[in-house]
C-alpha positions in Angstrom: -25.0 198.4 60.8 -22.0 200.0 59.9 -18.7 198.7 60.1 -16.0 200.4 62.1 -13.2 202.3 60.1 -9.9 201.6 60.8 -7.5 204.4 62.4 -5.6 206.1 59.9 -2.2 205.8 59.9 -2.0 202.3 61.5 -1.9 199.7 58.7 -2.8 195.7 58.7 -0.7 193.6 60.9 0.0 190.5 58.8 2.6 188.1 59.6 3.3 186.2 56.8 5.7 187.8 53.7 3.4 188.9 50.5 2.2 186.3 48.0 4.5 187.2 45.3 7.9 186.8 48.1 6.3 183.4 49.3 5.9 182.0 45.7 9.2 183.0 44.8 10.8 181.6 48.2 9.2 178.2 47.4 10.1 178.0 43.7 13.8 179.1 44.4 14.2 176.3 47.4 12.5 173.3 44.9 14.2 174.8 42.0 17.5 174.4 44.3 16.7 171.4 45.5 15.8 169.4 42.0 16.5 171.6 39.1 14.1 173.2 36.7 12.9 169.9 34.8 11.6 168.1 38.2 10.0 171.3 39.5 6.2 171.7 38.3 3.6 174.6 39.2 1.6 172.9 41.3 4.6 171.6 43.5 5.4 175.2 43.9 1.7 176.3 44.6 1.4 173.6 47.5 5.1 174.4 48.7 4.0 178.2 48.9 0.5 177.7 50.3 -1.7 179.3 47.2 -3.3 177.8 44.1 -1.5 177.4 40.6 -3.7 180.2 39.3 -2.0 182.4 42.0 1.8 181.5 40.9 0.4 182.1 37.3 -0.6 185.6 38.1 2.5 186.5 40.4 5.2 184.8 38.1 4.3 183.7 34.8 4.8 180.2 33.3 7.8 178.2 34.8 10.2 179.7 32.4 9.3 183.2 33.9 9.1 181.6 37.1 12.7 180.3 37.1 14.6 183.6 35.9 12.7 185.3 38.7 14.2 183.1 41.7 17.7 184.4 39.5 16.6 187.9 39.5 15.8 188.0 43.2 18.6 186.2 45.0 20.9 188.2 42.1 19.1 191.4 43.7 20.3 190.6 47.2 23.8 189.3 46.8 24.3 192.8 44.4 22.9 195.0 47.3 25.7 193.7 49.7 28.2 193.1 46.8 28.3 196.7 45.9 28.4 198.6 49.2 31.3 196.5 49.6 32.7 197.1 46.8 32.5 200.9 47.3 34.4 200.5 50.8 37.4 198.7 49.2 37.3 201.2 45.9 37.7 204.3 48.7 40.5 202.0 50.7 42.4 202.0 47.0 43.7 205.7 47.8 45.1 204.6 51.1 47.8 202.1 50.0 48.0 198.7 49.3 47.7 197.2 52.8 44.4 199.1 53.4 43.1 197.8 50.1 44.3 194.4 51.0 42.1 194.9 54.5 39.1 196.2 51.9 39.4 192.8 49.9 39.3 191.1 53.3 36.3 192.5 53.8 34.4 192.0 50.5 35.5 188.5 50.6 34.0 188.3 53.8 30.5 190.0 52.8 30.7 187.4 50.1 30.9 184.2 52.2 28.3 185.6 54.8 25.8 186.2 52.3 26.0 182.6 50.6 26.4 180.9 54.3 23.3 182.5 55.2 21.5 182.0 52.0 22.5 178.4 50.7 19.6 178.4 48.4 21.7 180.9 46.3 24.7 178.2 45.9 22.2 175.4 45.3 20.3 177.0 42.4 23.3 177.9 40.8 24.5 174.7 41.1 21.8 172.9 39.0 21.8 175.3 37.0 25.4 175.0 36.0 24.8 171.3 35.8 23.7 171.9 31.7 26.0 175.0 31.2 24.3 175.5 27.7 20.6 175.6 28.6 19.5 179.0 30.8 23.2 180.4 30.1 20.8 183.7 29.4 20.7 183.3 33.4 24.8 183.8 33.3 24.8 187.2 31.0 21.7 188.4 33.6 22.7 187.4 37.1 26.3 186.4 37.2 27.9 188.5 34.8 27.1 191.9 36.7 28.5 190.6 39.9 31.8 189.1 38.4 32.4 192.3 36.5 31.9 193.8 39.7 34.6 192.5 41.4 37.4 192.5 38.3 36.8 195.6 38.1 37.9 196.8 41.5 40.9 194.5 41.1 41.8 195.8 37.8 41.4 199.7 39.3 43.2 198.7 42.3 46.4 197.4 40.1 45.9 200.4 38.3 46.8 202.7 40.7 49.6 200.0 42.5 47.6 198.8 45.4 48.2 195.4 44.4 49.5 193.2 41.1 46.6 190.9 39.3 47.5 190.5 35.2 44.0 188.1 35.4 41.4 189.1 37.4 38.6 187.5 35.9 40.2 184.0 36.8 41.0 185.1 40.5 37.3 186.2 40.9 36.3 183.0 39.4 38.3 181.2 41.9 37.6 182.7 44.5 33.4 182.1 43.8 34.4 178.8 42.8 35.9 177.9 46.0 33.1 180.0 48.4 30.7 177.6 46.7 32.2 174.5 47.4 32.5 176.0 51.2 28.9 176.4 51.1 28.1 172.7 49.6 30.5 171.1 52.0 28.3 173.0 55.1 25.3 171.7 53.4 26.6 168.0 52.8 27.2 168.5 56.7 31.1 167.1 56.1 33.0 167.8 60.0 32.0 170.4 62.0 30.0 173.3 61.0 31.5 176.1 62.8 35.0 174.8 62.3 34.4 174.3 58.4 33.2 177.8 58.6 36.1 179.1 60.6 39.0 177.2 58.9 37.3 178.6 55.3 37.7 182.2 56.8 41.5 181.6 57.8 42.1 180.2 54.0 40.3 182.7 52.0 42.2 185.4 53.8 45.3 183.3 53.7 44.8 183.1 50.0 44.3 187.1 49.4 47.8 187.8 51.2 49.5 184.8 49.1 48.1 187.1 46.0 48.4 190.1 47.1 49.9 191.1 50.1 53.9 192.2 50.4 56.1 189.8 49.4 57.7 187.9 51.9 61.9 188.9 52.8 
């Protein structure tokens, strides 16, 4: 008895995410959650429904395992990062105050991306907790994104959109500050759509303080 072929052209309906993406989801929400010492292989094998052997195979040891959940929330908040980036870099030419509305706008993308993916906050968090071990992680998956962003500001001084002598240490405040926002939602501290709204007003307030016309 033969079996029937399947129609080309119509591939397997699945719905659940491939192996490697669940394994890495799992280790990246424990890794969040406890930091890399309290996390072992089989915790993450249970949490991600396959067998150690499996998270061997699709990740390495923990080691490998841990710069991975890096390299893939890193991947996602550079995807957004940079198209956003690109929009304010072509709002430099139009003057300060549409550069002011790009900057706006990357901030924005910014705290949308870590509201909706707390995970990201969380594993950075631990991480940070022992600045010297993993700081390889820093050079890899932090660096990138922060050179990102001083670099727009120091182009868009450059051509008189806006004054910033230090960028790196705005950028640094400014992450600093959208990832407290993003531990206070967690911690559940007031309302959640206020916290979320009030942050908004003050991050925006904060970019015209820096670099919006001075007041008469």
């Amino acid at each position: 008895m033969t079996t029937p072929r399947r129609r080309p052209g119509r591939p397997r309906r699945t719905d659940t995410p491939p192996t490697r993406e669940r394994v890495l989801a799992a280790a990246t929400d424990l890794f969040a959650q406890r930091g890399f010492d309290a996390v072992g292989l089989r915790e993450v094998a249970a949490a991600a429904g396959v067998d150690v052997a499996t998270v061997a195979h699709h990740a390495g040891t923990k080691a490998q395992l841990y710069d991975a959940c890096f390299a893939r929330v890193f991947t996602a908040e550079q995807q957004v990062l940079r198209e956003a980036a690109q929009r304010a870099r072509q709002a430099l030419a139009a003057g300060p105050e549409k550069a002011l509305v790009a900057l706006h706008d990357l901030v924005d993308v910014f705290v949308d991306f870590l509201e909706d993916r707390p995970e990201t906050t969380a594993l950075w968090l631990r991480r940070w907790l022992e600045p010297q071990r993993h700081a390889d992680l820093d050079a890899r998956y932090a660096a990138p994104l922060y050179a990102l962003v001083v670099d727009l500001l120091a182009a868009a001084a450059g051509v008189g959109a806006l004054v910033e002598p230090t960028p790196q240490v705005a950028v640094r405040s400014l992450v600093w500050a959208v990832h407290g926002h993003v531990t206070a939602l967690a911690a559940g501290v007031g309302s959640g759509a206020r916290e979320r709204r009030e942050f908004r007003v003050f991050v925006h307030r904060f970019l015209d303080a820096l670099y919006g016309p001075p007041s008469p």
